[in-house]
MIVO-81385 format. One line per 2 residues: number of its first residue (from 0); their letters; for each residue x, y, z of C-alpha. Coordinates in Angstrom, 2 decimals. Each point is the difference from the previous one (the first is absolute). Layout:
N
NUM> a> X,Y,Z ~ ...
REM end
This chain:
114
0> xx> 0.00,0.00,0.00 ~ 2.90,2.70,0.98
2> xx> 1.55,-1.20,-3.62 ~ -2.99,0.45,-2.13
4> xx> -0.32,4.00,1.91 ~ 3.41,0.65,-0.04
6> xx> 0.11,-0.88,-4.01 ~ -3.18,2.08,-0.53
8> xx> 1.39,2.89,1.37 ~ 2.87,-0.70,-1.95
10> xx> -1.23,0.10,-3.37 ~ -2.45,2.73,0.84
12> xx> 2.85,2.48,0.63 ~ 1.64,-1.44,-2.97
14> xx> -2.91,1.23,-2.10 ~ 0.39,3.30,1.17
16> xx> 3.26,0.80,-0.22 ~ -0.28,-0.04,-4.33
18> xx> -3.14,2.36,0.67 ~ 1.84,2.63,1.97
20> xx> 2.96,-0.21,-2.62 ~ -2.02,0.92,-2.63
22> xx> -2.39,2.17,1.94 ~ -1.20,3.01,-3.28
24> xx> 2.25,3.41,0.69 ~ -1.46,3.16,0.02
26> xx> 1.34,2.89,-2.72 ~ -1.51,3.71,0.27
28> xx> 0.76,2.79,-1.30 ~ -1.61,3.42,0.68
30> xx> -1.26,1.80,1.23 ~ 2.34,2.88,0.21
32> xx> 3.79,-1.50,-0.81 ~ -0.89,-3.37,2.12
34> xx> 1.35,-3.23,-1.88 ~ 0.51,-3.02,1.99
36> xx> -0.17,-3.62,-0.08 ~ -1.26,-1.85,3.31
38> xx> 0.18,-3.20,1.16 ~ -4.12,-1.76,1.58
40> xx> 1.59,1.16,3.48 ~ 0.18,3.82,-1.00
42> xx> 4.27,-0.24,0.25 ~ 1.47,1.75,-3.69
44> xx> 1.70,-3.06,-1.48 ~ 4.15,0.45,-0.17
46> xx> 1.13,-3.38,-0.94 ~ -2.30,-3.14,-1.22
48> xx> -0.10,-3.78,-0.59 ~ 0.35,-1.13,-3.68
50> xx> -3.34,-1.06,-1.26 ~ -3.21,0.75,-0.81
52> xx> -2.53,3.15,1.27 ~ -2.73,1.83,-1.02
54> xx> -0.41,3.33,0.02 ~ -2.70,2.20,0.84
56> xx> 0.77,3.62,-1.32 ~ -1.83,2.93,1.03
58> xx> 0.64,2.93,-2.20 ~ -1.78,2.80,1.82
60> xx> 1.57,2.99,-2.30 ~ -1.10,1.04,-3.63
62> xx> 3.76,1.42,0.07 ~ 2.29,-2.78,1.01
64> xx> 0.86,-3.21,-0.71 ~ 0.96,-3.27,1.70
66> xx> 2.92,-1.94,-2.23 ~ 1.50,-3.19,1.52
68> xx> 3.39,-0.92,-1.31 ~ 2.47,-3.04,0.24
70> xx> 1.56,-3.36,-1.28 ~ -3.00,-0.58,-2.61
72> xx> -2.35,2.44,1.31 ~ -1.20,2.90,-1.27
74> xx> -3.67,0.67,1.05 ~ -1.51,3.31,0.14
76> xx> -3.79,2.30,0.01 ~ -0.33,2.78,-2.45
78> xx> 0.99,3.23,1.43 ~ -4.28,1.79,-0.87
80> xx> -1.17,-3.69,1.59 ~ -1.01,0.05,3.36
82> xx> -1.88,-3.25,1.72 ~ 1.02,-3.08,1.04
84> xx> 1.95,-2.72,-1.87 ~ 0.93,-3.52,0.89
86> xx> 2.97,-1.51,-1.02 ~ 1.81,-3.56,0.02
88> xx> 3.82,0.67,0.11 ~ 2.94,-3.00,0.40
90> xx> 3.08,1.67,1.75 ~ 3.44,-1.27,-0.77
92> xx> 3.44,0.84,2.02 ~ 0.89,3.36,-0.23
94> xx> -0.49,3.69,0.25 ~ -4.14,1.93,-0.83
96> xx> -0.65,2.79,-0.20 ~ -3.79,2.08,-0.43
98> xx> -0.20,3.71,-0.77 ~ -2.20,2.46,-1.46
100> xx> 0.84,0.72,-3.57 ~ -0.87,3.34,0.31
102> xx> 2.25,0.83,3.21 ~ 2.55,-2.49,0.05
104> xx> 2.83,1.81,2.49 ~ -2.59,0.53,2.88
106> xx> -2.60,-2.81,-0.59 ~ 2.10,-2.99,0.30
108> xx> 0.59,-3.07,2.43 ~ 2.62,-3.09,-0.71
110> xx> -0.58,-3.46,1.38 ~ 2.02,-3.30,-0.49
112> xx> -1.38,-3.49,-0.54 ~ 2.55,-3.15,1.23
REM end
């Protein structure tokens, strides 16, 4: 009886674990010169796993843009869009990057994946 609880807890925190690690990010930009790129938790992401995510993008300005860049990636919403956008992205070792296209030097966060 212990065994049979002490495997189901097991495996039930083994099926977790892949949820969390691909748990959807959250990308905003606007209003004002706010760009960022959250993790479910609310922390901005820095560094990331190798894999899989969506991403739900909320463009909330008519005058910016949000533009992901990186190994194989290059995602972005039209600078006159604003609304919501979902996206499926697979992130590979190395350095992103996402901007606004029309202010690049002040609207602009780096992150790595490894």
């Amino acid at each position: 009886m212990h065994f049979r609880i002490a495997s189901s807890a097991a495996i039930g925190v083994a099926l977790l674990v892949p949820a969390v690690a691909s748990a959807a990010l959250s990308a905003r930009v606007g209003p004002g010169t706010t760009i960022t790129l959250k993790r479910a938790n609310g922390t901005l992401v820095k560094h990331l796993s190798p894999g899989n995510r969506t991403i739900v993008v909320r463009d909330r300005a008519s005058n910016h843009n949000f533009h992901l860049t990186g190994p194989g990636v290059d995602r972005r919403t039209g600078v006159a869009f604003t609304g919501r956008r979902t996206w499926s992205v697979h992130f590979s070792p190395g350095t992103y990057r996402y901007i606004c296209d029309v202010h690049p030097s002040t609207m602009r966060k780096t992150f790595t994946v490894g």
